[in-house]
N, C-alpha and C positions, 0 to 999 in steps of 0.2 A: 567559776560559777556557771551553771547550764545555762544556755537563752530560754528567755520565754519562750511561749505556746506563740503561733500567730495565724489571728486569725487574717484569712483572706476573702472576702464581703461581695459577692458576685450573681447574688438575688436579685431583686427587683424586677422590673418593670423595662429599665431602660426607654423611657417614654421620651426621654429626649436625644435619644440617639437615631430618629428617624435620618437615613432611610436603612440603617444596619440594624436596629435593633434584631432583625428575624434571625441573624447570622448567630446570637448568642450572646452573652456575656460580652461585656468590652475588652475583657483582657486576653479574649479568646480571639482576637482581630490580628492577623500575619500581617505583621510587616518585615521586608528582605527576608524571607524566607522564613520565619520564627514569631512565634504569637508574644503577642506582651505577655502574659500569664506566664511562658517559656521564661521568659527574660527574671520576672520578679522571682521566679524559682529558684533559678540561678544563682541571684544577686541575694537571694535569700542562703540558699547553701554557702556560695562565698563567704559571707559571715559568720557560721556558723549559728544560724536557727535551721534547727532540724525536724522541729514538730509543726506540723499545719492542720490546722483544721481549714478546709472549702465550703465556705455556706453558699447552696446554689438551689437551681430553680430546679420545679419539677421536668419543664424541658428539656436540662444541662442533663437530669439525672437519668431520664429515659434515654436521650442519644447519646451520652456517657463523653458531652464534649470534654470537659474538664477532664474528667478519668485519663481519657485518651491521650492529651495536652500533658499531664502528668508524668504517665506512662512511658511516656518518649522523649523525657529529658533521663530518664534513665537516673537521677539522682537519687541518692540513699536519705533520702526523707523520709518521715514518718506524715501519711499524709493521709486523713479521714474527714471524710461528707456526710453534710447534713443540709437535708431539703428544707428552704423556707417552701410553704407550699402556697401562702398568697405575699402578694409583695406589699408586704405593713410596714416597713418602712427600715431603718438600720440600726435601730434600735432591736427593733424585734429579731431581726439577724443577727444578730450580737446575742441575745437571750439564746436562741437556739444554738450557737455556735458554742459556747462556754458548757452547756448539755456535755460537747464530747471531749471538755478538757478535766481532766484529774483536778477533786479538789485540793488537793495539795498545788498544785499549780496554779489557783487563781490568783494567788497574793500579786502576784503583777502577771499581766500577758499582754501581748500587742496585737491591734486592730487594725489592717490598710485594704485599701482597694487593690484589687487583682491584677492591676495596670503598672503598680507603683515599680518601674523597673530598676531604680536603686532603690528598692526597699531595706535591702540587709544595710548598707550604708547608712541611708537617714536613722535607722532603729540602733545600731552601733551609737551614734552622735547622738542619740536622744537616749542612752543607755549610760552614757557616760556624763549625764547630766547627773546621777546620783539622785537622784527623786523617783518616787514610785508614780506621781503621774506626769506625764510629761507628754505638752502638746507641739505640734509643730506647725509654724504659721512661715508665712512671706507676704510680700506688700501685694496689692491688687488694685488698680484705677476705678474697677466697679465692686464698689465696696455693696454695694445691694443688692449682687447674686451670693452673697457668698455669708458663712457665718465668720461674723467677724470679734477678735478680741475685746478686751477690756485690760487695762494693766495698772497695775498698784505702784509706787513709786519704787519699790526694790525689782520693778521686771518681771512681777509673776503676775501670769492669767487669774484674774478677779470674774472674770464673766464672759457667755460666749452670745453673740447677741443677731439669731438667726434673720440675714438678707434686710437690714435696717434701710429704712426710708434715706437717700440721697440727702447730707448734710448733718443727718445723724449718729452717723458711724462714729464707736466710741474709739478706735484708731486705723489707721491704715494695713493692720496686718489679717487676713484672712486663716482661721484655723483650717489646716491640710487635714487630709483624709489617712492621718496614719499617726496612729496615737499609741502610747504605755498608759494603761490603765489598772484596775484592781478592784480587789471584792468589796470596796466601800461604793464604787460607783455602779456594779451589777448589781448593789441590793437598792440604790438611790432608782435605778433604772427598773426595777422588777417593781417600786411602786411608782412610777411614773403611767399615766394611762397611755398606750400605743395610739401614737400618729405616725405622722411623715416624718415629725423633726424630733421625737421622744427622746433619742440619742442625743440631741443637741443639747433639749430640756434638759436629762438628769445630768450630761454633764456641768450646765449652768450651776445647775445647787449645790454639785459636789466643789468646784471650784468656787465659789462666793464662801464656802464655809472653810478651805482647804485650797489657798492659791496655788498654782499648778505652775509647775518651770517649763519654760517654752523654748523650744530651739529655732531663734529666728535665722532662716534662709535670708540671703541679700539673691537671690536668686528662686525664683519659684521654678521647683521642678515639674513636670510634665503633668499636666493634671486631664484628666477627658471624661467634661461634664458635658461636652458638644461634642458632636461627630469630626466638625472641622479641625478641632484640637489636632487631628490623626496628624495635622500636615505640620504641625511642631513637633512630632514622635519623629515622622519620615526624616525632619531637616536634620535631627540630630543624628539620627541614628546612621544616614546616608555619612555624617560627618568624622564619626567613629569607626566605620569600615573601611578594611586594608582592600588593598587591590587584587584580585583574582582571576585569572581566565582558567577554567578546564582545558585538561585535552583534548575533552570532544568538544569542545565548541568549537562553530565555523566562522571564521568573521573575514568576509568578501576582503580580496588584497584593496579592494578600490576604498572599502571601508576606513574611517577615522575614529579611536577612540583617542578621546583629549582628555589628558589627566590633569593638564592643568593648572584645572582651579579647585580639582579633586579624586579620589580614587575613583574604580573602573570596577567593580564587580560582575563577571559573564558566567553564568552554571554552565552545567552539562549539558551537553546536547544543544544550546541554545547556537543559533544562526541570526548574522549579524548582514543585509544584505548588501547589494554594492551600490555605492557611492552614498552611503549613509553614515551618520557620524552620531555616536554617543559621548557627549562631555559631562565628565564627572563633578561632583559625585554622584555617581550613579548604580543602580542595582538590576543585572537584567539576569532573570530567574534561570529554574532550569527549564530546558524545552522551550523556552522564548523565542518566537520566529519575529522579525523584524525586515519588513520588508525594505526594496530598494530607495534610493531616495528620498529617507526619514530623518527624524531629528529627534530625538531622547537625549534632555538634559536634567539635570538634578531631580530623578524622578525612580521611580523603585516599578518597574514589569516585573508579578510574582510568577510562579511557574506557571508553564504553559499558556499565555499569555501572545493573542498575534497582534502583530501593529504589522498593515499592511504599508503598503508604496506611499510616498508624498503625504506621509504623517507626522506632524509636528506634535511630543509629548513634552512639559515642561513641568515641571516642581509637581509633578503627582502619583499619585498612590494607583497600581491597575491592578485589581485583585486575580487569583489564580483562575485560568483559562478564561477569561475575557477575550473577544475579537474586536478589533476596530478595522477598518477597510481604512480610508483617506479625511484629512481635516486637521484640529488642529483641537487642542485639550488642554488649556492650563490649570495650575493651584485646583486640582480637582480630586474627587478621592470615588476611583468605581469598585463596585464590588464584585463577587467570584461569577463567572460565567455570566458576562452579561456580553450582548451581539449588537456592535453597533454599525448600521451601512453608509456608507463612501458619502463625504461632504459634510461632515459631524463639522459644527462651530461651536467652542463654547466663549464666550463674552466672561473674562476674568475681572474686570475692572469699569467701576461707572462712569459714563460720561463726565459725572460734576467731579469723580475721582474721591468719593467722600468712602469711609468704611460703608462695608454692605452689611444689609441686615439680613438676616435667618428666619424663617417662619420654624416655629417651636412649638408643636400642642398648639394653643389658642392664640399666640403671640408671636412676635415676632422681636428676635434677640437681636442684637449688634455684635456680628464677627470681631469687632474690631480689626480686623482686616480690611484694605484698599486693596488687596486682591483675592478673590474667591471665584472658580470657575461652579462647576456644576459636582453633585453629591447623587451618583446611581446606587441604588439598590442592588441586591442581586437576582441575577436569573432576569433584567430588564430587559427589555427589544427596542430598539430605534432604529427607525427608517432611515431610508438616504435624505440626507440636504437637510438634515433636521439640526434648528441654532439652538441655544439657552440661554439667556440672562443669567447672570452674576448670582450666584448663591440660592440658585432653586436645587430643588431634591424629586429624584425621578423615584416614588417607591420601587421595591422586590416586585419581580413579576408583572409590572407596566410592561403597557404597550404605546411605544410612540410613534403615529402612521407615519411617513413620508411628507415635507415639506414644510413641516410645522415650526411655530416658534415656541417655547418653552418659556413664558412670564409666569407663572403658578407654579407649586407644588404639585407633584401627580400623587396621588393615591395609589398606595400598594395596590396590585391586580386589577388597575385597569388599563383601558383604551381611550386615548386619546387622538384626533383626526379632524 
Protein backbone atom coordinates (compact mmCIF):
# COMPACT_ATOMS: atom_id res chain seq x y z
CA UNK A 1 0.00 0.00 0.00
CA UNK A 2 1.48 3.68 -1.02
CA UNK A 3 2.37 6.01 2.01
CA UNK A 4 0.54 8.94 2.66
CA UNK A 5 0.73 12.43 1.30
CA UNK A 6 2.85 14.41 4.13
CA UNK A 7 2.55 17.40 4.92
CA UNK A 8 5.62 19.43 6.13
CA UNK A 9 4.21 22.85 8.28
CA UNK A 10 6.89 25.61 8.03
CA UNK A 11 4.53 28.85 8.02
CA UNK A 12 4.29 30.98 10.81
CA UNK A 13 5.62 33.53 12.59
CA UNK A 14 8.26 31.72 14.45
CA UNK A 15 7.76 34.49 17.14
CA UNK A 16 9.52 32.35 19.51
CA UNK A 17 12.50 31.59 18.00
CA UNK A 18 14.04 34.89 18.75
CA UNK A 19 16.95 35.59 18.02
CA UNK A 20 16.78 33.12 14.46
CA UNK A 21 13.66 33.77 13.59
CA UNK A 22 15.07 36.10 10.42
CA UNK A 23 17.20 33.13 9.31
CA UNK A 24 13.74 31.33 8.09
CA UNK A 25 11.85 28.50 8.87
CA UNK A 26 13.21 26.27 11.91
CA UNK A 27 13.91 23.23 9.76
CA UNK A 28 15.94 25.50 7.61
CA UNK A 29 18.67 25.78 10.63
CA UNK A 30 22.31 23.84 9.57
CA UNK A 31 23.60 21.95 11.80
CA UNK A 32 27.12 19.86 11.01
CA UNK A 33 26.83 20.74 7.87
CA UNK A 34 23.08 19.79 6.73
CA UNK A 35 19.62 21.72 7.57
CA UNK A 36 17.02 19.82 9.69
CA UNK A 37 14.62 20.06 6.71
CA UNK A 38 17.66 17.92 4.88
CA UNK A 39 17.55 15.53 7.45
CA UNK A 40 13.42 15.04 7.72
CA UNK A 41 13.74 14.66 3.94
CA UNK A 42 15.90 11.96 4.05
CA UNK A 43 14.38 10.17 6.92
CA UNK A 44 11.22 10.68 5.00
CA UNK A 45 12.55 9.00 1.62
CA UNK A 46 14.15 6.17 3.93
CA UNK A 47 10.69 5.04 4.57
CA UNK A 48 9.30 5.35 1.68
CA UNK A 49 6.94 8.66 1.72
CA UNK A 50 7.53 10.09 -1.35
CA UNK A 51 4.88 12.82 -1.68
CA UNK A 52 5.21 16.16 0.28
CA UNK A 53 3.58 18.96 0.12
CA UNK A 54 5.87 22.34 1.92
CA UNK A 55 3.40 24.91 3.46
CA UNK A 56 5.69 28.11 3.86
CA UNK A 57 5.78 31.56 4.15
CA UNK A 58 5.78 34.29 1.61
CA UNK A 59 9.39 34.96 2.67
CA UNK A 60 10.48 31.07 2.13
CA UNK A 61 8.76 31.67 -1.24
CA UNK A 62 10.46 34.68 -2.57
CA UNK A 63 14.18 33.56 -1.47
CA UNK A 64 13.17 30.04 -2.42
CA UNK A 65 14.76 28.87 1.00
CA UNK A 66 12.91 25.67 1.10
CA UNK A 67 13.03 25.07 -2.83
CA UNK A 68 16.80 25.36 -2.61
CA UNK A 69 17.12 22.91 0.80
CA UNK A 70 14.99 20.49 -1.42
CA UNK A 71 16.87 20.92 -4.36
CA UNK A 72 20.07 19.76 -3.03
CA UNK A 73 19.12 16.68 -1.32
CA UNK A 74 18.81 15.61 -4.75
CA UNK A 75 16.03 12.89 -3.74
CA UNK A 76 13.27 11.51 -5.95
CA UNK A 77 10.48 13.04 -4.17
CA UNK A 78 7.41 14.49 -5.38
CA UNK A 79 7.65 17.75 -3.54
CA UNK A 80 5.02 20.86 -4.02
CA UNK A 81 4.34 24.47 -2.07
CA UNK A 82 1.94 26.28 -0.93
CA UNK A 83 2.18 29.93 0.67
CA UNK A 84 0.42 30.44 3.88
CA UNK A 85 0.58 34.24 3.24
CA UNK A 86 -0.43 35.55 7.03
CA UNK A 87 0.64 33.26 9.85
CA UNK A 88 -3.17 32.21 11.25
CA UNK A 89 -2.13 29.53 12.91
CA UNK A 90 -1.67 25.48 11.94
CA UNK A 91 -4.76 24.84 11.33
CA UNK A 92 -4.97 27.18 8.63
CA UNK A 93 -1.78 25.65 7.32
CA UNK A 94 -3.10 22.46 7.16
CA UNK A 95 -6.27 23.83 5.23
CA UNK A 96 -4.18 25.29 2.59
CA UNK A 97 -1.66 22.35 2.40
CA UNK A 98 -4.38 19.48 1.65
CA UNK A 99 -5.52 22.36 -1.49
CA UNK A 100 -2.44 20.44 -3.25
CA UNK A 101 -3.14 16.82 -2.22
CA UNK A 102 -5.35 14.57 -4.60
CA UNK A 103 -8.70 14.06 -3.35
CA UNK A 104 -8.48 10.56 -3.50
CA UNK A 105 -5.62 10.79 -1.10
CA UNK A 106 -7.15 12.49 1.85
CA UNK A 107 -8.78 9.36 3.37
CA UNK A 108 -5.53 9.41 5.62
CA UNK A 109 -2.25 11.83 5.05
CA UNK A 110 0.31 12.97 7.69
CA UNK A 111 1.02 16.22 9.26
CA UNK A 112 4.69 17.11 11.00
CA UNK A 113 6.86 19.91 11.62
CA UNK A 114 9.86 20.41 9.06
CA UNK A 115 12.41 19.61 12.06
CA UNK A 116 11.07 16.24 12.63
CA UNK A 117 14.38 14.46 11.56
CA UNK A 118 12.98 10.87 12.25
CA UNK A 119 9.93 11.58 10.63
CA UNK A 120 9.72 8.64 8.23
CA UNK A 121 10.33 6.41 11.39
CA UNK A 122 7.83 7.78 13.88
CA UNK A 123 5.11 7.83 10.70
CA UNK A 124 6.10 4.03 9.95
CA UNK A 125 5.36 3.18 14.04
CA UNK A 126 2.40 5.22 13.86
CA UNK A 127 1.37 3.54 10.40
CA UNK A 128 1.53 0.24 11.91
CA UNK A 129 -0.89 1.15 14.62
CA UNK A 130 -3.67 0.28 12.05
CA UNK A 131 -6.00 3.28 12.73
CA UNK A 132 -6.67 6.06 10.53
CA UNK A 133 -6.04 8.62 13.17
CA UNK A 134 -3.19 8.33 15.03
CA UNK A 135 -1.37 10.64 17.53
CA UNK A 136 1.83 10.62 18.93
CA UNK A 137 2.65 11.85 22.52
CA UNK A 138 5.80 11.41 25.22
CA UNK A 139 5.93 12.51 28.77
CA UNK A 140 6.84 16.20 29.59
CA UNK A 141 7.53 17.86 33.30
CA UNK A 142 5.80 21.13 31.94
CA UNK A 143 2.59 19.86 31.11
CA UNK A 144 1.40 23.82 30.58
CA UNK A 145 3.42 24.59 27.50
CA UNK A 146 2.41 21.95 25.64
CA UNK A 147 -1.25 20.31 24.46
CA UNK A 148 -1.78 17.74 26.39
CA UNK A 149 -3.69 14.24 26.21
CA UNK A 150 -6.65 12.82 27.66
CA UNK A 151 -7.09 8.73 27.81
CA UNK A 152 -9.98 6.35 28.00
CA UNK A 153 -9.29 3.37 29.90
CA UNK A 154 -8.48 1.06 26.69
CA UNK A 155 -5.45 3.73 25.83
CA UNK A 156 -7.04 5.94 23.24
CA UNK A 157 -6.91 9.81 23.02
CA UNK A 158 -10.46 10.98 24.39
CA UNK A 159 -9.27 14.75 24.31
CA UNK A 160 -6.45 17.19 23.56
CA UNK A 161 -6.42 19.88 26.25
CA UNK A 162 -4.40 22.91 24.90
CA UNK A 163 -1.38 24.32 27.74
CA UNK A 164 -3.76 23.52 30.88
CA UNK A 165 -3.31 25.44 34.17
CA UNK A 166 -0.41 23.42 36.49
CA UNK A 167 -2.30 20.57 38.44
CA UNK A 168 -4.79 20.34 35.86
CA UNK A 169 -3.28 18.43 33.32
CA UNK A 170 -5.60 15.50 32.26
CA UNK A 171 -2.19 13.22 32.00
CA UNK A 172 1.47 13.53 31.69
CA UNK A 173 1.77 12.89 27.93
CA UNK A 174 2.05 15.90 25.71
CA UNK A 175 0.60 15.41 21.90
CA UNK A 176 3.88 15.62 19.38
CA UNK A 177 3.69 17.57 16.31
CA UNK A 178 3.38 14.73 13.84
CA UNK A 179 0.12 13.12 13.32
CA UNK A 180 -1.99 10.48 10.71
CA UNK A 181 -5.15 12.28 10.08
CA UNK A 182 -8.21 12.22 7.57
CA UNK A 183 -11.14 13.75 5.75
CA UNK A 184 -13.29 13.50 8.89
CA UNK A 185 -10.96 15.86 10.73
CA UNK A 186 -10.33 18.48 7.47
CA UNK A 187 -14.07 18.83 7.45
CA UNK A 188 -14.22 19.06 11.60
CA UNK A 189 -11.49 21.72 10.89
CA UNK A 190 -12.91 23.82 7.84
CA UNK A 191 -15.84 24.45 10.39
CA UNK A 192 -13.84 25.21 13.12
CA UNK A 193 -13.26 29.42 13.19
CA UNK A 194 -9.24 30.12 12.70
CA UNK A 195 -7.12 30.79 15.75
CA UNK A 196 -3.82 29.95 16.89
CA UNK A 197 -4.92 26.71 18.40
CA UNK A 198 -7.94 25.84 15.72
CA UNK A 199 -5.90 22.54 14.77
CA UNK A 200 -5.82 21.73 18.35
CA UNK A 201 -9.69 22.69 18.74
CA UNK A 202 -10.97 20.49 15.66
CA UNK A 203 -8.84 17.75 16.66
CA UNK A 204 -10.33 17.82 20.20
CA UNK A 205 -14.05 17.16 18.70
CA UNK A 206 -12.95 14.79 16.19
CA UNK A 207 -11.21 12.67 19.00
CA UNK A 208 -14.02 13.11 21.94
CA UNK A 209 -16.46 11.57 19.24
CA UNK A 210 -13.85 9.02 17.59
CA UNK A 211 -10.79 7.95 20.22
CA UNK A 212 -7.71 8.07 18.45
CA UNK A 213 -4.68 5.34 19.00
CA UNK A 214 -1.67 7.04 20.22
CA UNK A 215 1.85 5.96 19.79
CA UNK A 216 3.48 6.61 23.30
CA UNK A 217 7.37 7.46 23.00
CA UNK A 218 9.23 6.58 26.48
CA UNK A 219 11.49 9.04 25.03
CA UNK A 220 10.51 12.33 23.53
CA UNK A 221 12.16 13.01 20.26
CA UNK A 222 13.79 16.32 19.29
CA UNK A 223 11.16 18.90 19.39
CA UNK A 224 12.14 22.97 18.67
CA UNK A 225 9.48 25.20 20.12
CA UNK A 226 12.65 27.35 21.65
CA UNK A 227 15.55 28.32 20.01
CA UNK A 228 17.64 26.68 22.72
CA UNK A 229 16.19 23.22 22.02
CA UNK A 230 19.09 23.60 18.96
CA UNK A 231 21.59 22.38 21.59
CA UNK A 232 19.53 18.86 22.17
CA UNK A 233 19.64 18.63 18.09
CA UNK A 234 23.72 19.56 18.16
CA UNK A 235 24.19 16.76 21.29
CA UNK A 236 22.56 14.11 19.43
CA UNK A 237 23.53 14.50 16.16
CA UNK A 238 27.40 15.29 17.23
CA UNK A 239 26.65 11.73 18.86
CA UNK A 240 25.65 9.98 15.62
CA UNK A 241 28.55 11.11 13.58
CA UNK A 242 31.50 8.88 12.38
CA UNK A 243 34.99 10.29 12.40
CA UNK A 244 36.42 12.21 9.28
CA UNK A 245 39.37 14.28 8.34
CA UNK A 246 39.86 15.43 4.65
CA UNK A 247 42.85 15.49 2.75
CA UNK A 248 42.89 18.99 2.56
CA UNK A 249 42.64 19.64 6.01
CA UNK A 250 45.72 21.04 7.94
CA UNK A 251 45.95 20.12 11.47
CA UNK A 252 49.26 21.65 13.21
CA UNK A 253 51.59 18.35 14.09
CA UNK A 254 51.60 20.19 17.76
CA UNK A 255 47.75 20.00 17.42
CA UNK A 256 45.43 17.21 19.60
CA UNK A 257 42.38 15.79 18.29
CA UNK A 258 40.96 13.55 21.25
CA UNK A 259 38.43 10.89 20.12
CA UNK A 260 38.05 9.82 23.27
CA UNK A 261 34.89 10.42 24.50
CA UNK A 262 33.89 10.83 20.87
CA UNK A 263 34.16 11.13 17.03
CA UNK A 264 36.33 13.95 15.28
CA UNK A 265 34.80 15.41 12.21
CA UNK A 266 37.44 18.00 10.19
CA UNK A 267 35.98 19.28 6.32
CA UNK A 268 37.94 20.40 3.56
CA UNK A 269 40.28 22.85 3.73
CA UNK A 270 39.64 23.39 7.42
CA UNK A 271 43.14 24.29 9.57
CA UNK A 272 43.46 23.12 12.94
CA UNK A 273 46.41 25.51 14.50
CA UNK A 274 49.19 24.54 16.76
CA UNK A 275 49.17 23.57 20.13
CA UNK A 276 45.23 23.39 20.11
CA UNK A 277 43.18 20.54 20.86
CA UNK A 278 39.55 19.49 19.61
CA UNK A 279 37.92 16.63 21.90
CA UNK A 280 35.21 14.93 20.38
CA UNK A 281 32.35 14.75 19.68
CA UNK A 282 32.94 17.22 17.56
CA UNK A 283 32.17 18.99 14.09
CA UNK A 284 34.60 21.43 12.47
CA UNK A 285 33.21 22.43 8.99
CA UNK A 286 34.73 23.16 5.79
CA UNK A 287 37.22 26.12 5.59
CA UNK A 288 37.14 26.34 9.42
CA UNK A 289 40.29 28.18 10.64
CA UNK A 290 41.01 27.47 14.19
CA UNK A 291 43.48 29.31 15.63
CA UNK A 292 46.66 28.63 17.98
CA UNK A 293 46.23 27.70 21.47
CA UNK A 294 42.26 27.03 21.34
CA UNK A 295 39.91 24.42 22.83
CA UNK A 296 36.85 23.10 20.85
CA UNK A 297 35.02 20.41 22.71
CA UNK A 298 31.68 18.85 21.94
CA UNK A 299 30.57 21.66 19.70
CA UNK A 300 29.76 21.86 15.91
CA UNK A 301 32.04 25.22 13.83
CA UNK A 302 29.73 25.24 10.48
CA UNK A 303 31.74 26.12 7.31
CA UNK A 304 33.96 28.84 7.14
CA UNK A 305 33.90 29.60 10.61
CA UNK A 306 37.23 31.53 12.58
CA UNK A 307 37.99 30.83 16.14
CA UNK A 308 40.94 32.83 16.65
CA UNK A 309 44.15 32.16 19.43
CA UNK A 310 43.34 31.35 23.13
CA UNK A 311 39.60 30.49 22.34
CA UNK A 312 37.78 28.20 24.55
CA UNK A 313 34.36 26.77 22.48
CA UNK A 314 32.34 24.24 24.40
CA UNK A 315 28.81 22.28 23.82
CA UNK A 316 27.89 24.92 21.04
CA UNK A 317 26.38 25.50 17.82
CA UNK A 318 28.90 28.52 15.58
CA UNK A 319 26.92 29.26 12.48
CA UNK A 320 28.54 29.39 8.90
CA UNK A 321 31.41 32.20 8.58
CA UNK A 322 31.17 33.60 12.07
CA UNK A 323 34.59 35.17 13.62
CA UNK A 324 35.61 35.09 17.03
CA UNK A 325 39.04 36.56 18.00
CA UNK A 326 39.76 35.37 21.97
CA UNK A 327 37.49 34.20 25.10
CA UNK A 328 35.50 31.76 26.02
CA UNK A 329 31.60 30.55 24.75
CA UNK A 330 29.84 27.92 26.29
CA UNK A 331 26.12 25.82 25.74
CA UNK A 332 25.75 28.76 23.22
CA UNK A 333 23.98 28.70 19.83
CA UNK A 334 25.50 31.79 17.25
CA UNK A 335 24.25 32.44 14.01
CA UNK A 336 25.78 32.81 10.31
CA UNK A 337 28.36 35.64 9.95
CA UNK A 338 28.28 37.12 13.08
CA UNK A 339 31.98 39.19 14.27
CA UNK A 340 32.90 38.90 17.56
CA UNK A 341 36.36 41.03 19.04
CA UNK A 342 39.11 39.51 21.54
CA UNK A 343 37.89 38.91 25.19
CA UNK A 344 34.21 37.67 24.50
CA UNK A 345 32.93 36.11 28.05
CA UNK A 346 29.93 34.20 28.13
CA UNK A 347 28.49 33.15 31.89
CA UNK A 348 26.81 29.65 31.02
CA UNK A 349 25.52 28.96 34.53
CA UNK A 350 23.96 31.04 37.60
CA UNK A 351 25.55 31.64 40.59
CA UNK A 352 22.55 30.09 42.82
CA UNK A 353 23.09 27.27 39.88
CA UNK A 354 19.23 27.10 39.57
CA UNK A 355 17.70 26.46 35.68
CA UNK A 356 17.89 29.80 33.66
CA UNK A 357 15.17 31.41 32.38
CA UNK A 358 14.51 32.91 28.57
CA UNK A 359 12.77 36.07 27.88
CA UNK A 360 10.10 34.87 25.06
CA UNK A 361 7.76 37.83 23.40
CA UNK A 362 6.27 39.27 26.70
CA UNK A 363 7.62 36.47 29.18
CA UNK A 364 10.05 34.91 30.18
CA UNK A 365 10.23 30.71 29.89
CA UNK A 366 12.29 28.38 31.95
CA UNK A 367 15.17 26.57 29.83
CA UNK A 368 15.08 24.02 32.18
CA UNK A 369 18.55 24.08 31.79
CA UNK A 370 21.46 24.76 34.65
CA UNK A 371 23.49 25.69 31.76
CA UNK A 372 22.81 28.10 28.99
CA UNK A 373 25.46 30.44 27.55
CA UNK A 374 24.35 33.22 25.26
CA UNK A 375 21.88 33.08 21.73
CA UNK A 376 23.40 35.54 18.81
CA UNK A 377 21.48 36.50 15.98
CA UNK A 378 22.91 36.91 12.69
CA UNK A 379 24.96 39.39 10.98
CA UNK A 380 25.63 40.66 15.01
CA UNK A 381 28.78 42.74 15.97
CA UNK A 382 30.44 42.76 19.42
CA UNK A 383 33.14 44.69 20.68
CA UNK A 384 36.27 43.47 22.42
CA UNK A 385 35.90 42.52 26.30
CA UNK A 386 32.31 42.36 25.95
CA UNK A 387 30.52 39.46 28.97
CA UNK A 388 26.83 38.17 28.83
CA UNK A 389 24.81 36.68 31.57
CA UNK A 390 23.25 33.10 31.25
CA UNK A 391 20.55 32.91 28.48
CA UNK A 392 20.31 36.45 26.96
CA UNK A 393 19.80 36.88 23.11
CA UNK A 394 21.75 39.32 21.18
CA UNK A 395 19.07 40.13 18.08
CA UNK A 396 20.23 39.84 13.94
CA UNK A 397 22.07 42.89 13.21
CA UNK A 398 23.01 44.30 16.98
CA UNK A 399 25.48 46.21 17.77
CA UNK A 400 27.37 45.57 20.88
CA UNK A 401 30.11 48.69 21.59
CA UNK A 402 33.22 47.61 23.58
CA UNK A 403 33.35 46.81 27.25
CA UNK A 404 29.75 46.21 28.00
CA UNK A 405 27.93 43.66 30.11
CA UNK A 406 24.90 41.94 28.47
CA UNK A 407 21.99 41.58 31.46
CA UNK A 408 19.01 42.22 28.82
CA UNK A 409 17.89 41.08 25.53
CA UNK A 410 19.12 43.22 22.67
CA UNK A 411 16.75 44.00 19.99
CA UNK A 412 17.29 43.19 16.52
CA UNK A 413 19.24 46.34 14.60
CA UNK A 414 20.41 47.98 17.36
CA UNK A 415 23.25 49.71 19.40
CA UNK A 416 24.01 49.15 22.50
CA UNK A 417 27.08 51.22 24.47
Amino acid sequence: MAKPTVLLIAGGANSRFFPFQSLGPKGTFSLLGKSLLARTLESLHQHGFTKIVCVITPKDAEQQITQQIVQSTQLPLEVQYVVQSEPKGMGDAVLLGITAVAPTELARFAVCANYHIKAGELLDQMLNKGENIVLAAAQTPTPNEYGMLAFNEAGLATNIIEKPALGTEPSTQKALSIYLLTEQFIEQLKNTPISEYNFESALAAVIQQQPAAVLQLETEPLSLKYPWQLLRFLANLLKEQTSFRAATAQVASTAVIDESQGSVYIGEGAQIGHASRVVGPCYIGENVIVGDFSLIRQSALEKEVHVGGYMEVTRSLIGTGTHFHSGYIGDSLVGPNVRVGAGFITANKRIDRKTIGVKVKDGVVDSGLKQLGVLIGEAARVGVHVSVMPGKCIGPGAVVMPHQSVTENIVSETTVS
